[in-house]
N, C-alpha and C positions, 0 to 999 in steps of 0.2 A: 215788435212793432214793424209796420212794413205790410209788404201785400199780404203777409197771414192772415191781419188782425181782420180782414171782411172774408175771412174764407178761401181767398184768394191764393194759391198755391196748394189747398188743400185737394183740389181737385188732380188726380192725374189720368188722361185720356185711356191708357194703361193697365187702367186696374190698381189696386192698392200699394202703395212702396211699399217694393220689394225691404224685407228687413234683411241686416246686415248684424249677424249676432257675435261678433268680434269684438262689443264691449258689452261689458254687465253694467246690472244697476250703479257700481261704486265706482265707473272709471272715471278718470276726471278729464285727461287729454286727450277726447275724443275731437271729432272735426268740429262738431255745433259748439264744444264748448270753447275750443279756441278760436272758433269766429267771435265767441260771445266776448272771450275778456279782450280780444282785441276792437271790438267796440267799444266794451270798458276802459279800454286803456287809452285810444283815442278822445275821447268823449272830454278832457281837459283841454284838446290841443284847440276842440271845436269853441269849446267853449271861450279862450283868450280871443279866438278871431273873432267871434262873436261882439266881445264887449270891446275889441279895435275898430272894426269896423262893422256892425251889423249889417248894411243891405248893400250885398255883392254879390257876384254869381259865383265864386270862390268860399263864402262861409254856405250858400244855400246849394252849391253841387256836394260840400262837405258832410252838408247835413242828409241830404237825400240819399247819400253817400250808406252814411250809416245807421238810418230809419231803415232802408229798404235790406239791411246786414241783416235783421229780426227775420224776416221772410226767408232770408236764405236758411240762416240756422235753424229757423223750424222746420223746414224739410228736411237739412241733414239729422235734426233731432230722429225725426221719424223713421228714417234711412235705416239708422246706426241704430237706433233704440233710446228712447230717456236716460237719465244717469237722475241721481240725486244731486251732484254738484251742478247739474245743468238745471234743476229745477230750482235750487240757490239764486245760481248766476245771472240765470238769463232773464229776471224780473228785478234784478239787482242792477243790471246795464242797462236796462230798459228805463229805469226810474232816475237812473244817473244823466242818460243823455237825454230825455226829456224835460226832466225838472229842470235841470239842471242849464240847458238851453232857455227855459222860460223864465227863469232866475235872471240869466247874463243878459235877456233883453230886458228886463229892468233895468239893472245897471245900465244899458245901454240907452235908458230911458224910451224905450218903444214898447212895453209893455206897463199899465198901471201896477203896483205888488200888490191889490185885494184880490184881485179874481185868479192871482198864479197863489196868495196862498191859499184859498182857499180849495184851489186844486191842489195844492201840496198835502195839507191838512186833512181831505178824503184817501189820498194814496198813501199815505202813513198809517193812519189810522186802519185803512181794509188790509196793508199787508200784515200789522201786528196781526188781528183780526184771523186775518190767513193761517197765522203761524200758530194761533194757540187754536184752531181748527183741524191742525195738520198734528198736531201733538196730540189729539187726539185721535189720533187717526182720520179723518176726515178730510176727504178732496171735495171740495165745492169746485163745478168747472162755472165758467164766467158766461152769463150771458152773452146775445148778440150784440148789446147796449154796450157791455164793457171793451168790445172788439169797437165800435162806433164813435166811443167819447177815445179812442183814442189816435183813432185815424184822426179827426177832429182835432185832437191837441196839436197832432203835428201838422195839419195844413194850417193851423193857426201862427206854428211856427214856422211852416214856409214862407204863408204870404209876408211875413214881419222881415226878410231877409231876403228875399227875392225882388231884384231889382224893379221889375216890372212892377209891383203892388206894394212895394216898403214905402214909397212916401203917402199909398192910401193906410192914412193910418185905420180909418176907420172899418176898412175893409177885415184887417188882420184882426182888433178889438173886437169886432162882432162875431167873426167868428170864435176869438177865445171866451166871451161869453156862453157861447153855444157849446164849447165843449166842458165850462162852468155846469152847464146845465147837465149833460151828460153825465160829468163826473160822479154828480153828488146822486143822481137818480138812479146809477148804474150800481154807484155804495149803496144806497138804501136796497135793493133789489139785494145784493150778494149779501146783506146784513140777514135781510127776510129769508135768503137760502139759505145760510148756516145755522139760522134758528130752527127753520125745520129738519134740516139732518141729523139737529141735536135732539130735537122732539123723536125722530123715528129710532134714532141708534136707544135713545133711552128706552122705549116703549119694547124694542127688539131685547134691549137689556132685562126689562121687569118679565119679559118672558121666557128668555134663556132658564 
């Protein structure tokens, strides 16, 4: 999450990142993956500030903090090469310090809990989804929607924690609606791509 999820980093003026073939598919302690679990591993400390104080510029420089970590790491991803523990990890921190942000402003009563679970409830649901996709071998990459509903999550959990716009409450609930809508539009979209990859690999398979 971070300036990736709109493309953003993806571009370099340059020409393609240079790749950096110093780790294989199975290294684990590569640079993107320890920026990753060091996100993961912060991602509890954000969260207690959270539910002590939610709108400050101490929990929302925390959070910008480690939203904009995703951007970094996906360039060193691309640097250094993918790993397999980084294709684990890094949707694993991802779904930690989001949710999991959107959880403690409940607790902290500035979020309603229907519209956070019901984005919880789509990102559980698409990652199993994910995983028995990927057992089959199969990458579905995520649409433009799915990079959208999630920038969206997070400026819903900016304005909620950012002095300037925490006590409009209304402002930060409508936009987590709006990423409500995203969420579940951008699930149905990757549910209809799996189904078709499944249709093609089989048809490829009756012809093998």
């Amino acid at each position: 999450m971070g300036p990736n999820d709109l493309g953003i980093g993806d571009q370099n003026p340059k020409g393609p990142v240079p790749l950096d073939d110093r780790y294989g598919p199975g290294a684990l302690l590569t640079p993107a993956n320890v920026l990753t679990m060091l996100r993961l591993v912060l991602s509890p400390a954000l969260l207690v500030m959270i539910v002590r104080e939610p709108t400050s510029w101490a929990a929302v420089g925390f959070w910008t903090a480690l939203a904009f970590s995703d951007g970094i790491d996906g360039y060193l991803a691309r640097r250094h090469g993918t790993t397999r523990s980084g294709a684990f990890l890094d949707p694993l921190a991802d779904k930690v310090l989001v949710l999991g942000a959107l959880f403690a402003l409940v607790a902290a009563e500035r979020f309603w809990i229907v519209p956070v679970v019901l984005i919880a409830v789509r990102e559980v649901a698409i990652s199993i989804y994910r995983t028995q996709l990927g057992r089959q071998g199969l990458a579905v990459p995520a649409r433009f929607s799915a990079k959208v509903k999630t920038v969206v999550q997070e400026m819903a959990v900016g304005f909620a924690l950012l002095p300037l716009t925490g006590d409009y409450h209304m402002l930060a609930t409508l936009t987590l609606w709006i990423a409500v809508a995203f969420t579940w539009v951008s699930g149905a979209q990757y549910l209809i791509d799996g189904r078709s990859a499944i249709t093609t690999m089989g048809h490829r398979s009756a012809q093998a």
